[in-house]
N, C-alpha and C positions, 0 to 999 in steps of 0.2 A: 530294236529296229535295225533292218540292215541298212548298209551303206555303204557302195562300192564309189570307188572314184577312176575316172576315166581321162587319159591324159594327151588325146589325137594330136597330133606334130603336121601340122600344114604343107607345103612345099611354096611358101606364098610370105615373104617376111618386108617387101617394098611396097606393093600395093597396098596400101592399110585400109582403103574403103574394102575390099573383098577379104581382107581380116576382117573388118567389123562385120561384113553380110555372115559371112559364117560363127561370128560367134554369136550373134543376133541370134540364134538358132537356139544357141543353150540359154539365153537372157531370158527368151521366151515360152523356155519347156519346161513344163509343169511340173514340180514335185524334184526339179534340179534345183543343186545353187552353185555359179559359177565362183571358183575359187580364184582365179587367176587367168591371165593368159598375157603371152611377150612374145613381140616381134625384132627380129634381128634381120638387118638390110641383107650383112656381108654375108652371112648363112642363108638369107631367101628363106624362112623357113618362121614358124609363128606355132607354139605350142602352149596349146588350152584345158585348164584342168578343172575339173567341174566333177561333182558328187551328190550321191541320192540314192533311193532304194533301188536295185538291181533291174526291176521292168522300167521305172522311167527313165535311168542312165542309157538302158538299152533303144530305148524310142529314142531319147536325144538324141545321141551316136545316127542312128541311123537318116535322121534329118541334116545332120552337122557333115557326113561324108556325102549326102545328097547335093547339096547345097558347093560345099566345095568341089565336087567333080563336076558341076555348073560351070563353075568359075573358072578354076585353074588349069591352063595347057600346059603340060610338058613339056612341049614339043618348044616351048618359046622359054622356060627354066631355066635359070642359071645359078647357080651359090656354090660355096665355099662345104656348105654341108653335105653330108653323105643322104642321098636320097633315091627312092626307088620309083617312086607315086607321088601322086598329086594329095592324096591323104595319105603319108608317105608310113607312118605307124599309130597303129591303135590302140595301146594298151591297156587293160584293165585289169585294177586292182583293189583285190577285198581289204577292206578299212574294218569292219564291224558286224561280227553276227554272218559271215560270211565263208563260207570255206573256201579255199586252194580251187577243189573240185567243181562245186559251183561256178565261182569264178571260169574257170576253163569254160564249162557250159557255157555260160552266158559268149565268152569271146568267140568259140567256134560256131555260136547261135547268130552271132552276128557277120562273123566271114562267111556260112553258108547262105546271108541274105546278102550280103552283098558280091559276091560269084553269081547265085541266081537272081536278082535284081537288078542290080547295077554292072552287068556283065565284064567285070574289074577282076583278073585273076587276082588270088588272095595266098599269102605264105603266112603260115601259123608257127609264130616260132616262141623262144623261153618254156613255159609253163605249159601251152598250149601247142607244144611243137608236137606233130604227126609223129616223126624220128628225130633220133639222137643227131641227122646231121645239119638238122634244122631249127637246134636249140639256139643257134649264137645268131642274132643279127647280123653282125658284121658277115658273116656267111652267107645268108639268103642274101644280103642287101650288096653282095661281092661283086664288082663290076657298074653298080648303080643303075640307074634308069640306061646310060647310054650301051651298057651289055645285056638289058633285058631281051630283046629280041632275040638275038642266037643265046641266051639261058632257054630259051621256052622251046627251044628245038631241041633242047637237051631231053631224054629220058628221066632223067633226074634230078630234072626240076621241073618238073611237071605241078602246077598249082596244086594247092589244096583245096583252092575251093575254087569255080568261076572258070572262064571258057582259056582256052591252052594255047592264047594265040597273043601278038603284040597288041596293046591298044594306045598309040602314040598320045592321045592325047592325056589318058589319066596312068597309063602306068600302071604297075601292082601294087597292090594294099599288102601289111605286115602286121598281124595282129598275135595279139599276146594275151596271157593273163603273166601277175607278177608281181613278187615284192616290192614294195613301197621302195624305187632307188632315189637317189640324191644326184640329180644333176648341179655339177660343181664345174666352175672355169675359172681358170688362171692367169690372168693375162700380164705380158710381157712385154718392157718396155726397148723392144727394139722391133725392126719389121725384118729381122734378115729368120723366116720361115722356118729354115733347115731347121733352128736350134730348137720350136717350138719343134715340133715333129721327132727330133733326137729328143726329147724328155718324154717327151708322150709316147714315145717307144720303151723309155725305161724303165715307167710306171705301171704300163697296162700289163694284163695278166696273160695276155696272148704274146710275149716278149719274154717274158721269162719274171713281169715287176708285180704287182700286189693283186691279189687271188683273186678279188671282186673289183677289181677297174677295168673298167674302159677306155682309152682317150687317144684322142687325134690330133693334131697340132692344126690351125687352122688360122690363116690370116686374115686381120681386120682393118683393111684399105682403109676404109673411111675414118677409123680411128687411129691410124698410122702405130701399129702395134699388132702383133700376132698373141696366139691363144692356146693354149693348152684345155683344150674341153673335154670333161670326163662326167661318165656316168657309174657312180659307185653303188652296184647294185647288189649290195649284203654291208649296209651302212655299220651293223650292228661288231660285224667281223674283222670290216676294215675300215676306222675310224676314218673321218675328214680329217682329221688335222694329221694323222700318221701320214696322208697322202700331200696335204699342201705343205707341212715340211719338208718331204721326200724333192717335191718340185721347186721350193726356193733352196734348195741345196744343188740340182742340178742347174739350174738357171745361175746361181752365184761360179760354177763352174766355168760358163761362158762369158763371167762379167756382167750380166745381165741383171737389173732385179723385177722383180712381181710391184705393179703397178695399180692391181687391185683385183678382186676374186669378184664373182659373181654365183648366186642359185637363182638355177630358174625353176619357175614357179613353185610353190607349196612343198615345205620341207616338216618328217616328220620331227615333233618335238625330242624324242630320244635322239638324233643325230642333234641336234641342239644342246643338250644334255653332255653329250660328249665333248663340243667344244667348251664350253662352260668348265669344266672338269680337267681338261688338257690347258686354257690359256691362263685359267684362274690358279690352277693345280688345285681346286677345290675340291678332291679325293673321295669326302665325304658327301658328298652334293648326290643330295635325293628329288626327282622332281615332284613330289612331296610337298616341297618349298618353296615351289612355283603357286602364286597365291590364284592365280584364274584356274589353277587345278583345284583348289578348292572346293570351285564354284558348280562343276560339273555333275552335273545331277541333282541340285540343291535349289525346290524351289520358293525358299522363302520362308516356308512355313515353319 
């Protein structure tokens, strides 16, 4: 059977009733099962991961950006996170029985319904990017919501899907297909910003630090402590733990120590695998040995 998994990033992480209305969405769609989803104040921001066969992730999706373009203004927006839209990225990823290719189909099946539907310019990037210079998020997403308007008068950023004009209240949508990444955060026991932001410069791959990261330094008022947030999207190539070592050695640079790590939502088991291997040094560690892998496909009989 297949099984794609979809992982929409909100623009919406203090109001939690209009979290809950929108995840209501996937609680309720048929032939989904919600995996997860977390909301973060200081980011404004609330990401939900939810999995199922490729047409009904597809209908959810379409409900779950209806629903939140309902809800959420822009134009009243504030957070710490990098954001463009009110369903700020969409991405979708084959789990099983799935191809790359497929996959694309299904994400650019869903930015051409939501361009002509919900008339939300739409930028397809990673997997499903149009061109080479619309593979990197950080690129389409350059300037955030408050440089959308003069992006869209640009030639060259002209949407991929959906009408070529500002729409203040939802913003642009950013959709993907993609490997399975590891959102990982580091957080640091001091609030002076710069230093989160100087490590998160040394580590990401647009800096010159590890091939498959991403991160921004990012500070967290409410928990009086700033953050190192990264998305390591080629888990396989650049391990966690090469990268959370890499950052308590620049943090111990500053005096500073890591005061505790976070993954949001649904991490795959092989990136698990890898820490198990690196903290245990259990070298020989097959997940094999993981006993609910056993169980997988075995019904009893």
């Amino acid at each position: 059977m297949k099984a794609l998994m979809c992982v929409p990033n909100i623009s919406e992480g203090t109001d939690l009733s209009v979290v809950e209305k929108v995840v209501d969405t996937i609680r309720s769609a048929p032939a989904v099962k919600l995996l997860d989803y977390s909301s973060n104040s200081d980011h404004n921001r609330s990401v939900i991961t939810y999995i199922g066969q490729p047409d009904s992730v597809m209908e959810a999706t379409r409900k779950l950006a209806e629903t939140a373009l309902a809800l959420i203004d822009m134009t009243l927006q504030k957070g710490s996170h990098p954001r463009q839209g009110a369903v700020d990225v969409v991405p979708f990823i084959p789990i099983r029985g799935i191809t790359e290719e497929e996959a694309v189909k299904v994400a650019r099946d869903f930015g051409r319904y939501v361009g002509d539907e919900l008339d939300v310019p739409v930028y397809f990037y990673e997997d499903a990017a149009t061109c080479a210079e619309r593979r990197s998020l950080a690129k389409v997403r350059k300037g955030q919501y408050e440089a959308l308007a003069e992006k869209l008068k640009d030639p060259q950023w002209v949407p991929d899907e959906g009408p070529c004009q500002f729409v203040p209240k939802s913003g642009s949508m950013q959709v993907s297909s993609r490997f399975p990444l590891v959102a990982f955060n580091i957080n640091l026991a001091t609030t002076n910003l710069d230093i989160a932001q100087s490590i998160a410069k040394s580590v990401r791959f647009i800096n010159g630090g590890f091939r498959y990261v991403r991160a921004i330094g990012l500070s967290l008022k409410a928990e009086g402590m700033v953050q190192v947030s990264m998305n390591l999207t080629q888990y396989e190539k650049t391990p966690i733990p090469m990268v959370a070592e890499a950052v308590k050695r620049e943090a111990a640079r500053y005096g500073v120590t890591v005061i505790g790590t976070e993954l949001v939502g649904p991490v795959p088991l092989g990136a698990m695998a890898q820490v198990m291997s690196y903290y245990l040094q259990a070298h020989d560690f097959s997940m094999d040995q993981i006993i609910e892998n056993s169980l997988i496909g075995w019904t009893g009989e």
